[in-house]
TIKOLFI-161793 format. One line per 8 residues: their letters; for each residue x, y, z of C-alpha. Coordinates in steps of 0.001 Angstrom, whole numbers. Example, Ala and Ser with C-alpha at 12.3 -4.5 7.8 and 13.67 -1.06 7.14 Angstrom:
2
AS = 12300,-4500,7800  13670,-1060,7140;
This chain:
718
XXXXXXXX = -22330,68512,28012  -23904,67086,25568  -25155,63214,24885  -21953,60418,24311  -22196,58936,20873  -23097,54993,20059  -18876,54107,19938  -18228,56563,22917;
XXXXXXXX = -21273,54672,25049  -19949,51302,23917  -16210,52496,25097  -17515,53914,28402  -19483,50436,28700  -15979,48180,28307  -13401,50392,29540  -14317,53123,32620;
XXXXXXXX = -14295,51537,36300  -17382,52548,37344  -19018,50330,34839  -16432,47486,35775  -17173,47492,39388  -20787,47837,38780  -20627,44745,36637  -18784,43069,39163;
XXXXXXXX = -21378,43593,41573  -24147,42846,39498  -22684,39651,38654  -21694,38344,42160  -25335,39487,43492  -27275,37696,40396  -26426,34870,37913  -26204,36583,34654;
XXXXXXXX = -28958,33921,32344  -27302,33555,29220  -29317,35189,26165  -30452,33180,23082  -28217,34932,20852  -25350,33612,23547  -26767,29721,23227  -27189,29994,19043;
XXXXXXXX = -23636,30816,19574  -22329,27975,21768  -24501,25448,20171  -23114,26433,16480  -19084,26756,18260  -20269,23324,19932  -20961,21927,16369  -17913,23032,14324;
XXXXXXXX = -15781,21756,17117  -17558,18403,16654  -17307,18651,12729  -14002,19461,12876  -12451,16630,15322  -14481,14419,12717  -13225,15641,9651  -9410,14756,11803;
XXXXXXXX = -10947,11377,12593  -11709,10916,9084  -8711,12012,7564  -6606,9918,9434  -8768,6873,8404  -8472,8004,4710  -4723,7755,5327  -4876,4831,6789;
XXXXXXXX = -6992,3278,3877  -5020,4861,975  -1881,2809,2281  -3756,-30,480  -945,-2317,-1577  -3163,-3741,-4073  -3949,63,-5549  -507,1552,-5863;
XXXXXXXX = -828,960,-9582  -3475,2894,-12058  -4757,496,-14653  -8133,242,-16845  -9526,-2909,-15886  -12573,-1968,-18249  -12039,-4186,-21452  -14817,-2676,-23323;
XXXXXXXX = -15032,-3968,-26494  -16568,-6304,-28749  -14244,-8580,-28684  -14794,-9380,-25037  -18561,-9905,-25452  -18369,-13617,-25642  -21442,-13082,-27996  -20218,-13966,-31378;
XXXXXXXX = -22064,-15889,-33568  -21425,-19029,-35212  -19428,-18896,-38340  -21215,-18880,-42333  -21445,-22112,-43358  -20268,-22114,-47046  -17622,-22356,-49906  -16218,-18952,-49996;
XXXXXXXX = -16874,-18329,-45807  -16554,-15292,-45808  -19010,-13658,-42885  -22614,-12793,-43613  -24302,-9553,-42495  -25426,-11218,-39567  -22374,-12017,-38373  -20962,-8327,-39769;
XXXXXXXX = -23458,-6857,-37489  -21864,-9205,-34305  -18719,-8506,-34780  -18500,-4119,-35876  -16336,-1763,-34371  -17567,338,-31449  -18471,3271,-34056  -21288,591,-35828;
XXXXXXXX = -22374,-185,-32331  -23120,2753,-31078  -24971,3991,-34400  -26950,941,-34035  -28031,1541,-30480  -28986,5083,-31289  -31195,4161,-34421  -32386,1466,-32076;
XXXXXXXX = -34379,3831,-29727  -35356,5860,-32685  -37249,2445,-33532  -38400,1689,-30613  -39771,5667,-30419  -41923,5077,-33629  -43245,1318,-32199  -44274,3571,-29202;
XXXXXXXX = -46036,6153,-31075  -47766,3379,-32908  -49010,1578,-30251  -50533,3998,-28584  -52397,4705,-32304  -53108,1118,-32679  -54356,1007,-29225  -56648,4123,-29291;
XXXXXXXX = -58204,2775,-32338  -59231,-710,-31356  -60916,1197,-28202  -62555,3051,-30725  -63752,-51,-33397  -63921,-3272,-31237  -64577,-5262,-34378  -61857,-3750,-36317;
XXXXXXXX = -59946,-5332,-32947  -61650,-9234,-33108  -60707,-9177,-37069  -57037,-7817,-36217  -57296,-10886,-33557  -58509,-13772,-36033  -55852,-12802,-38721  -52978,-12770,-36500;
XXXXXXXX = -53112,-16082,-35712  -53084,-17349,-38994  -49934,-15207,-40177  -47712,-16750,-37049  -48446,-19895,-38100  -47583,-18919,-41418  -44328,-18129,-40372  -43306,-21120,-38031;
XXXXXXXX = -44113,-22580,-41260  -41561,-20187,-43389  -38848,-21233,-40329  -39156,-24570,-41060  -38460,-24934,-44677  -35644,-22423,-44417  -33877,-24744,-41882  -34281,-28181,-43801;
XXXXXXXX = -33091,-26009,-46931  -29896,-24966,-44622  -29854,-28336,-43244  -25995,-29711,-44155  -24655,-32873,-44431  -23533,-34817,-40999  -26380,-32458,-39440  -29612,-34153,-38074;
XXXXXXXX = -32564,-32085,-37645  -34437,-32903,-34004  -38206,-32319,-34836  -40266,-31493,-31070  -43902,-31581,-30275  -46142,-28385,-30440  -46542,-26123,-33219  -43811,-23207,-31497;
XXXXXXXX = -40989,-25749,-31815  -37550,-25387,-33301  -35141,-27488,-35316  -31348,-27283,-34453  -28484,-29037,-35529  -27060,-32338,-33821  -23173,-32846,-34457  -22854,-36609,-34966;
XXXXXXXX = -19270,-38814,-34214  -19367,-39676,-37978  -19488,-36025,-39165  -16671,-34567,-36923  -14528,-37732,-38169  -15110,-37069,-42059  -14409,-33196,-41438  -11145,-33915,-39121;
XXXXXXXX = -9882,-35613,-41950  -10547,-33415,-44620  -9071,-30336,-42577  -6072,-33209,-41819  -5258,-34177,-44848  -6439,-31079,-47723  -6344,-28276,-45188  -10266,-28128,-46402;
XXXXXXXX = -11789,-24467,-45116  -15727,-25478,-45171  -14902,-28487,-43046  -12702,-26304,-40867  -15626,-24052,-40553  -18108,-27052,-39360  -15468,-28131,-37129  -14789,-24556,-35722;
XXXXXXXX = -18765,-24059,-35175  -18456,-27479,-33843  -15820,-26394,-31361  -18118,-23559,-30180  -20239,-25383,-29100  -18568,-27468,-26990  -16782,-24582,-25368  -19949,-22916,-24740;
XXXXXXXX = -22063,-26601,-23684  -23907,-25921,-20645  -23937,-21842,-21094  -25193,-21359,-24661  -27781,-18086,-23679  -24736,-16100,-23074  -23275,-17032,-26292  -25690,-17690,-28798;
XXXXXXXX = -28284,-15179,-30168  -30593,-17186,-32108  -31519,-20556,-30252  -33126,-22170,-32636  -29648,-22089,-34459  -28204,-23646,-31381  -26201,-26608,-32312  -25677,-29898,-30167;
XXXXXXXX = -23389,-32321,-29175  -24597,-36257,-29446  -22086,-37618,-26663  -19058,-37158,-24784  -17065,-39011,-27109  -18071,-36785,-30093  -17503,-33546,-27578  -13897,-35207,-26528;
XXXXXXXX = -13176,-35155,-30356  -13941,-32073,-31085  -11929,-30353,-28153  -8960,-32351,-28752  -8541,-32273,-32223  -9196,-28698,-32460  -6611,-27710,-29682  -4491,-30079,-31144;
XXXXXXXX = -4447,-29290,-35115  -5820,-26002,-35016  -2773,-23769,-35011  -742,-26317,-37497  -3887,-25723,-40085  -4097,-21883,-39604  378,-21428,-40160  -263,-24150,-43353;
XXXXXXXX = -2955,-22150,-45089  -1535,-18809,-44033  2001,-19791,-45040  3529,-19128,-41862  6389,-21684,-40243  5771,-23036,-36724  8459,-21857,-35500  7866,-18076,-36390;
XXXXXXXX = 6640,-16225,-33210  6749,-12572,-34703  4092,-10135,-34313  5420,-8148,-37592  4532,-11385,-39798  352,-11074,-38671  618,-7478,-38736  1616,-7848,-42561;
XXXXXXXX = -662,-10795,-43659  -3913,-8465,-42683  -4100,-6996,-45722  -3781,-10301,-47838  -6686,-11982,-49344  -6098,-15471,-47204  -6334,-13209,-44422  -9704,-11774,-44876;
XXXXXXXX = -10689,-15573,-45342  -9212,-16620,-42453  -9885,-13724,-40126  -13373,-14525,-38837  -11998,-18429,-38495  -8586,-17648,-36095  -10908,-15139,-34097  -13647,-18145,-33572;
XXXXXXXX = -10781,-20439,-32240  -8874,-17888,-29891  -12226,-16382,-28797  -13448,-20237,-27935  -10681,-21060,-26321  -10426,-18132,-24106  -13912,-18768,-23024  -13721,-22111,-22656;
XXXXXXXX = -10667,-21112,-20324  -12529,-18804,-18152  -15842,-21378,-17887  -13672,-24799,-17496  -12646,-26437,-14015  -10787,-29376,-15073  -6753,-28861,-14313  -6084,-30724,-17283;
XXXXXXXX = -8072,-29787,-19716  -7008,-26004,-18746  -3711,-26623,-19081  -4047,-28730,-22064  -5490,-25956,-23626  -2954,-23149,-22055  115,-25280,-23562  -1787,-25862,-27559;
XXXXXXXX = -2854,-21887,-27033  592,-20815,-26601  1916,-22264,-29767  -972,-19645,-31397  397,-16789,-29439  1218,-14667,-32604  -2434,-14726,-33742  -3598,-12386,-31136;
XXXXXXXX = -1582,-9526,-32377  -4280,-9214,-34935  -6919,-9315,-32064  -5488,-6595,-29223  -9024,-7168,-27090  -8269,-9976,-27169  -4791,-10506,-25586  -6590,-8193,-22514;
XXXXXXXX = -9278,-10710,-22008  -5821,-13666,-22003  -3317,-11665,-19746  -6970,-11508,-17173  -7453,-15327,-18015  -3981,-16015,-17930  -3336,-14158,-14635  -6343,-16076,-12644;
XXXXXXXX = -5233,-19178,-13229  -1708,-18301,-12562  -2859,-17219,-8979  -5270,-20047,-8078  -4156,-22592,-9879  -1791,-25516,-8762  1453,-27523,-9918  1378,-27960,-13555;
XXXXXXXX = -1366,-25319,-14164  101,-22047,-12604  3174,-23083,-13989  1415,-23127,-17879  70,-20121,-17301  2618,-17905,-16301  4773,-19508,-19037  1907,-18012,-21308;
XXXXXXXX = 1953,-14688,-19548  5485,-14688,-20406  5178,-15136,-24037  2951,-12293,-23877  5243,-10095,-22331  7803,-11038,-24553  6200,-11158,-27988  3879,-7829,-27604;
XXXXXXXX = 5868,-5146,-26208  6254,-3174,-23473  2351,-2298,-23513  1207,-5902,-22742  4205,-6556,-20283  3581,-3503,-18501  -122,-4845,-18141  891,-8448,-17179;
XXXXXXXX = 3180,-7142,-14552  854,-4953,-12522  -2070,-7837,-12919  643,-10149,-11536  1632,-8173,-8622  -2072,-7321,-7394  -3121,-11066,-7433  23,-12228,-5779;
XXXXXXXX = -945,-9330,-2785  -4192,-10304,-3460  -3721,-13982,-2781  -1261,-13481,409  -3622,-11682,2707  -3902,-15467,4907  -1021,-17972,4759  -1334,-21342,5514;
XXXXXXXX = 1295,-24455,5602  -79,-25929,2749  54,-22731,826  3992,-21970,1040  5335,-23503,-1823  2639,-22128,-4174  2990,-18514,-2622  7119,-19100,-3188;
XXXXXXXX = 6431,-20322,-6975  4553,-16945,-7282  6998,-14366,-5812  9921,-16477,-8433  7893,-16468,-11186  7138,-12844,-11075  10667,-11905,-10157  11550,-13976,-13238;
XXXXXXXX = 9255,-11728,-15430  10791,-8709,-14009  14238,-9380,-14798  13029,-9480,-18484  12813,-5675,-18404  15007,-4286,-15371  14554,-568,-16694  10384,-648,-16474;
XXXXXXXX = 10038,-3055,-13516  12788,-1977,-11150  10187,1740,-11713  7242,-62,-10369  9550,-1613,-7916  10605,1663,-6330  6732,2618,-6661  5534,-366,-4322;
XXXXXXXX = 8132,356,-1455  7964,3752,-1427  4064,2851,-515  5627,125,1873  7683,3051,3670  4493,5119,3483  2474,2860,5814  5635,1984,7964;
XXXXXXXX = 5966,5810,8659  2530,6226,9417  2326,3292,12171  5673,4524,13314  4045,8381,13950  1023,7540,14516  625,3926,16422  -2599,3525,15189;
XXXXXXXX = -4550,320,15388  -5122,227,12208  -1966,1073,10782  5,-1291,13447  -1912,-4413,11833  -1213,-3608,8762  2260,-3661,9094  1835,-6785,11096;
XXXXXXXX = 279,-8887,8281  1202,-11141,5630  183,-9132,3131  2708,-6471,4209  5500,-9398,4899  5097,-11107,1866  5134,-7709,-184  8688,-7155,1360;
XXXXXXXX = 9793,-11034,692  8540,-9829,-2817  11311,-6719,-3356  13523,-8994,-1566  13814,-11886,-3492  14173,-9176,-7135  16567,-7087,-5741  18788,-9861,-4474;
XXXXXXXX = 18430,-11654,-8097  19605,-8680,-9817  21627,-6555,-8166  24855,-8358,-9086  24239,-7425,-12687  22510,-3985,-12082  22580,-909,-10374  19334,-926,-7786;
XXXXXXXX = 21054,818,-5091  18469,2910,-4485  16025,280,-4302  18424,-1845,-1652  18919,1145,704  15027,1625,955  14015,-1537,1514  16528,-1962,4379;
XXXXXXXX = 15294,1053,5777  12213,-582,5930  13220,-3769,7086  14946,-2125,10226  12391,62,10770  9855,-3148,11083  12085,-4635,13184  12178,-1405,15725;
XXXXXXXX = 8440,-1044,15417  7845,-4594,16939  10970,-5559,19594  7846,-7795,21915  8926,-11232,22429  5618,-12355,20254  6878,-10766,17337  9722,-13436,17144;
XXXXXXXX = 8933,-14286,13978  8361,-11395,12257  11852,-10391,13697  13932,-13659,12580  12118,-13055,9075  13617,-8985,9387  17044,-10734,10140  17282,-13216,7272;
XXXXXXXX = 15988,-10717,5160  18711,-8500,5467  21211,-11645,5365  20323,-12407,1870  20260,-8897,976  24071,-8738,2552  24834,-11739,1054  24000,-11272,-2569;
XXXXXXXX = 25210,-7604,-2516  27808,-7860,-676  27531,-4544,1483  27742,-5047,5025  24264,-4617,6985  25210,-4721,10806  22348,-7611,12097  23993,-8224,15509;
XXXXXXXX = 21774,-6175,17654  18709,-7511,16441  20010,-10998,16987  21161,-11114,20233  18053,-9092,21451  16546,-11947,21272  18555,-13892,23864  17274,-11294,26156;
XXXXXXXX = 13635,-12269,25938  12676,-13881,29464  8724,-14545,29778  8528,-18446,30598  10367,-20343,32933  13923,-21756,31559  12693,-24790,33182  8694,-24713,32828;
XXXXXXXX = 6515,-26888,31059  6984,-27648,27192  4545,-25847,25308  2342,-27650,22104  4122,-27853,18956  3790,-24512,17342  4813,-23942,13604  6906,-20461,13470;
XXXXXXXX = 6986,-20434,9953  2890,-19925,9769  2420,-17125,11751  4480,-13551,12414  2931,-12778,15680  3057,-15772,18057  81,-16191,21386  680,-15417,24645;
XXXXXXXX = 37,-19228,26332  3277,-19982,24284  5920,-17327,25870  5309,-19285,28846  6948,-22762,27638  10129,-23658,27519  10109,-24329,23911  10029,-20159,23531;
XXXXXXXX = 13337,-20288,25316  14518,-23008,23502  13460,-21301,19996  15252,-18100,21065  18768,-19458,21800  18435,-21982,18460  17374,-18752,16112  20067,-16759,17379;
XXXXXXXX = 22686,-19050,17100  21731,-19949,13259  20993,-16083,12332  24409,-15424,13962  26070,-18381,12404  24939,-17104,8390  26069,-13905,9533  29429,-14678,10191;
XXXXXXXX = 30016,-16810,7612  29678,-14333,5439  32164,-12465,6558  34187,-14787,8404  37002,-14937,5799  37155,-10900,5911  39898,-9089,6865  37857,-6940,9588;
XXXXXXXX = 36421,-10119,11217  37986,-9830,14678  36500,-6576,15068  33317,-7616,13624  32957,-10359,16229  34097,-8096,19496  31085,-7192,20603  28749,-9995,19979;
XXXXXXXX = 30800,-12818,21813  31048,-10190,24827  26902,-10674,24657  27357,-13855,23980  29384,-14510,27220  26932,-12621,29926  24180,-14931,28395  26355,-18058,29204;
XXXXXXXX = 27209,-16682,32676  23599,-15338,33617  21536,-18290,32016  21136,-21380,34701  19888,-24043,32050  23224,-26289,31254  21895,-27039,27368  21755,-23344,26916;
XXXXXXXX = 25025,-22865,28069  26529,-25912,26506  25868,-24479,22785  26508,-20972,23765  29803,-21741,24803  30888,-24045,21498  29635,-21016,19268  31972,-18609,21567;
XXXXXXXX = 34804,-21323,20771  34311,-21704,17476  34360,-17874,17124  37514,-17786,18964  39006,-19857,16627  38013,-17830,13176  39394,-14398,14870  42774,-16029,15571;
XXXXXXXX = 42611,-17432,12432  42404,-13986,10541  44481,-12403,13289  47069,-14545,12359  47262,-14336,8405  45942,-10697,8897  49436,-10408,10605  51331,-11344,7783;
XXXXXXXX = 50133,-9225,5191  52367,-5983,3737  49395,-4070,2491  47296,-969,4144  43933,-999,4854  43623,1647,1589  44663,-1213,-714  40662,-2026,-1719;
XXXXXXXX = 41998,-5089,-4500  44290,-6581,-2297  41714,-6514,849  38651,-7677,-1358  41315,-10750,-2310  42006,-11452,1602  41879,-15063,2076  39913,-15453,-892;
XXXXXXXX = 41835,-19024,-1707  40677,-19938,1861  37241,-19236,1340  36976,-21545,-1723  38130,-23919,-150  36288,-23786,2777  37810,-26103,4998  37920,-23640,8286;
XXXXXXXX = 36423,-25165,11773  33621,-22176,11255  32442,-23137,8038  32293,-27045,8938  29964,-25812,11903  28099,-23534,10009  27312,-26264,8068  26212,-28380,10703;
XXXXXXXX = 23868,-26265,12214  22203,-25452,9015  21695,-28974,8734  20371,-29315,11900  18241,-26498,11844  16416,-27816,8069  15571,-31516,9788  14350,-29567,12274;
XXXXXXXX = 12014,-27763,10312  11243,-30609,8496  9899,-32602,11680  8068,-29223,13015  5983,-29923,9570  5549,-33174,9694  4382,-32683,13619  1924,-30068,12864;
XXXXXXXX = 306,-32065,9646  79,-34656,11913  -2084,-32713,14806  -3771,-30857,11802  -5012,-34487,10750  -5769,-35843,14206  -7587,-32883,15214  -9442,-33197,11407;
XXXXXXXX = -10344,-36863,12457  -11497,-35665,15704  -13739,-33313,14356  -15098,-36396,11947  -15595,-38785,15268  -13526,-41414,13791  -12240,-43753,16416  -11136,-46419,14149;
XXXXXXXX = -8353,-44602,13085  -7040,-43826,16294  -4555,-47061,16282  -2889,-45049,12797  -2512,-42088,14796  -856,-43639,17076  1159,-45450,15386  2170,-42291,13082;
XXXXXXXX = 3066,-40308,16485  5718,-43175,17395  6863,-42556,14512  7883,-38774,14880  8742,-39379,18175  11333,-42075,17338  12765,-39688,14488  13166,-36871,17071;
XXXXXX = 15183,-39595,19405  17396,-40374,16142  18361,-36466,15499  18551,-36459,19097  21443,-38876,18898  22815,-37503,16320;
């Protein structure tokens, strides 16, 4: 027989018995060492294993991260262009003012600039090349170096010379020329009060271009006082201001008389806002004239914006830069760099400011097209998620005038903004799904922010302002979704607030659309919260309304208790009010007051019960009501009209025991809130003075603390 081949050996080797039990043997007698080839290959399994559960790890943190709210939308924040330089110069200073080469070469398209930066390092190629010439020959000749040495000191002051007679031959009247020590000084121009005055009433009263040019350069440079290098190219051409009274001038009459001057010479009415009228005017010859002037102003002003602190100097200048609105059609960079300006200080600024500038933004959204309201709207919505990351009491109302105002700019265009409406919650249901799945750290806090709460206030607020008038459906079944699904994610008795917001939520979405979303369950789930004693220790004065996740020290008071019943009661009260004139109210109320009755049996605190049982009565009352006139009606329940008109005369009139206590607790519950505010601004300020180690004003805390306490006795009473 003859010898096995390689594959027969290699069979024999894996499959026969005698080579199994002899492997068994050998094994059991000695422990096998493993070979190198063996350890290369655990080491590299070993390392893809390890590459792989990190590549997991890092996917799910990508996920996590993409869920950001602030970059759902895709914009070009780059404004690259000329016109947002800030480095224009100042205007020609003659008759015809029409723009010298200088100032051509400032202000050329992006094509000139870039030819200009390419011919630049050709020159700066050949000043290489000759250096290195120049250099290699003075190392050859050092006297030809000395004599190069001696004349060039000679021809600068030859030229500091030539400087100085062309500026006292530019030299204008109302200028003053400052002369300073040392041979390397420079001369610039000094804008005196008597100067601005003659050329304010020449631009006044004969609408006089050269003055409006001094007065424009004028207004230049008091937009750009205390940053001239990143305006100014040439500083020895560098006006300045004498005093504050002449800047003061300047700024006012400028923002004052500017537009009313540019619509005189240009022919154009005050009251014509229309960004066809600029669009034809470009061609015209008063146009070219004009041109470099109305770019000046808006390009001052819009720096001056983005430089100045003062409240009312910025909105000042927002209201007078409004009424020139039109004049940026001519200038599209331009209305970029003012929707950015405009936006800022519609996010961080206060009262009267914000309110200027998002009347500005909506000019621009209404007088430039869909472009420019498309641009204000997504700028709009990242600062407002932006600027609601941390919420504090003083910050409410301003975060309330935001979400308004921007709903109010979306209901200009309902087709465009109900798109980027459905675009933000589907990224809101993105990151709800993902905590839901997942129950990530990460993704859990998200969801439990402000950011997140205040993006779903946000929808809210637009879909219960428009969907009366349009069709947004789609956009009302999502968000509820979204809602409920928040509300499942955290049931914990410290997510009390974050529920009761879920719950009214859902009541203004009920009650401005009129669908019926079933809120019951989430209500009186919170009756069944039980971490404190009912008759424990009150806890410190905690403010629900800053906060959606409440600390642990507080479950343990009997204010949580307190809280619970009070918030269920009014969140049950707006619920059926809604529908308590409905013809299905008896059923609607079934279940709940059977709740509601094993909480007034099983609770053993007598205020609890007191209030439980008049809302049970009350109830009572509004089911035999409808009972009663349901009783009498003909119709089926098929009959949509006549059941939509159930009771409807009733309900206007509004005279039902329900609605009077509806009423009442409302009432109660807003003077309630009002003395939680003026209880924790009062702590806030004690623990402020504290902090200061005042103890002279100790006796006005005190007194200021009788005083809350004796209103609390009154509405006690009451």
């Amino acid at each position: 027989m003859g010898k096995l081949g390689k594959k027969a050996r290699k069979f024999a080797k894996k499959n026969l018995q005698s080579v199994l039990r002899r492997k068994r043997k050998v094994k059991s007698m000695f422990k096998k060492k493993a070979s190198k080839r063996d350890e290369r290959d655990a080491a590299e399994n070993k390392e893809e294993d390890t590459a792989e559960l990190s590549n997991r790890r890092n996917h799910e943190k990508i996920d996590i991260e993409e869920t950001s709210l602030e970059a759902i939308f895709s914009e070009d924040d780059s404004d690259v262009d000329e016109d947002d330089s800030g480095s224009d110069g100042y205007l020609s200073e003659d008759s015809n003012c029409a723009p010298t080469a200088e100032s051509e070469i400032h202000l050329g398209e992006n094509s000139a600039v870039g030819e200009i930066s390419a011919q630049n390092q050709e020159t700066l190629l050949e000043l290489e090349n000759k250096r290195k010439k120049l250099n290699r020959l003075k190392a050859k000749d050092p006297e030809f170096s000395r004599f190069l040495e001696s004349h060039d000191k000679d021809l600068k002051s030859f030229r500091d010379e030539d400087a100085y007679s062309d500026e006292d031959e530019r030299s204008d009247d109302g200028m003053q020329s400052i002369d300073e020590d040392g041979p390397n000084s420079y001369k610039s121009k000094l804008f005196t009060s008597s100067a601005i005055s003659s050329w304010c009433q020449l631009v006044k009263e004969q609408h006089n271009v050269p003055a409006f040019v001094n007065l424009l350069n004028a207004y230049r440079a008091a937009c750009h006082y205390g940053d001239e290098s990143t305006g100014v190219l040439d500083t020895g051409s560098c006006p300045q201001i004498l005093n504050s009274e002449t800047f003061c001038k300047i700024l006012t009459f400028i923002l004052t008389e500017a537009d009313d001057v540019i619509r005189a010479i240009l022919g154009i009415s005050s009251s014509n806002c229309k960004k066809g009228t600029i669009l034809e005017l470009k061609n015209t010859s008063k146009w070219k004239t004009l041109r470099p002037l109305i770019k000046s102003y808006l390009r001052s002003t819009l720096f001056m914006l983005n430089q100045a602190t003062d409240s009312e100097i910025l909105a000042f200048s927002l209201t007078r830069l409004r009424a020139s609105i039109v004049l940026f059609a001519a200038f599209p960079p331009l209305i970029h760099r003012l929707i950015k300006i405009g936006v800022h200080l519609w996010a961080t600024g206060e009262g009267t400011l914000s309110s200027h500038s998002f009347l500005l933004l909506q000019d621009v959204a209404s007088v430039f097209g869909s472009d420019c309201s498309d641009m204000c709207l997504i700028k709009m919505y990242k600062a407002f998620i932006g600027h609601c990351k941390f919420v504090e009491p003083t910050l409410f109302k301003h975060i309330q005038f935001l979400r308004n105002s921007f709903v109010e700019l979306c209901s200009q265009d309902l087709q465009k903004s109900s798109s980027k409406a459905m675009v933000s919650i589907q990224k809101l249901s993105r990151i709800l799904q993902l905590g839901l799945q997942t129950k990530k750290k990460e993704a859990v806090k998200k969801i439990c922010s402000w950011q997140y709460t205040n993006c779903i206030d946000l929808w809210v607020t637009y879909i219960s302002h428009n969907i009366r008038d349009y069709d947004l459906q789609p956009l009302l079944y999502n968000i509820i979704q979204i809602i409920n699904g928040v509300a499942v994610l955290f049931p914990g008795p410290r997510y009390l607030p974050l529920r009761r917001k879920c719950i009214e939520w859902l009541n203004h979405l009920s009650s401005f659309s009129g669908i019926f979303i079933p809120v019951t369950s989430l209500v009186l789930d919170v009756l069944e919260y039980k971490i404190g004693k009912e008759n424990g220790k009150p806890g410190n004065n905690f403010n629900f309304s800053s906060t959606v996740k409440l600390p642990k020290y507080w479950l343990k008071s009997r204010n949580f208790q307190e809280e619970c019943v009070s918030y269920a009661l009014e969140l049950l009260a707006v619920h059926f009010a809604q529908w308590s004139y409905h013809i299905s109210f008896p059923e609607l109320a079934t279940i709940p007051l059977i709740r509601l009755r094993k909480f007034q049996e099983k609770t053993a605190v007598e205020s609890f019960r007191r209030v439980v049982k008049r809302f049970i009565d009350l109830v009572e009352q509004n089911v035999d009501f409808v009972q009663k006139k349901r009783d009498e009606v003909a119709f089926s329940p098929k009959d949509q009209q006549l059941v939509d008109a159930f009771l409807q005369l009733e309900k206007c009139s509004g005279n039902t025991p329900f609605t009077q206590y509806y009423r009442s607790i409302m009432e109660k519950a807003a003077s309630r809130g009002a003395i939680m505010d003026e209880k924790i601004s009062f702590l806030e300020q004690k623990t402020l003075k504290r902090k200061k180690g005042g103890h002279s004003d100790n006796f006005d805390a005190h007194d200021n603390g009788e005083k809350v306490a004796e209103k609390e006795k009154v509405n006690g009473r009451k």
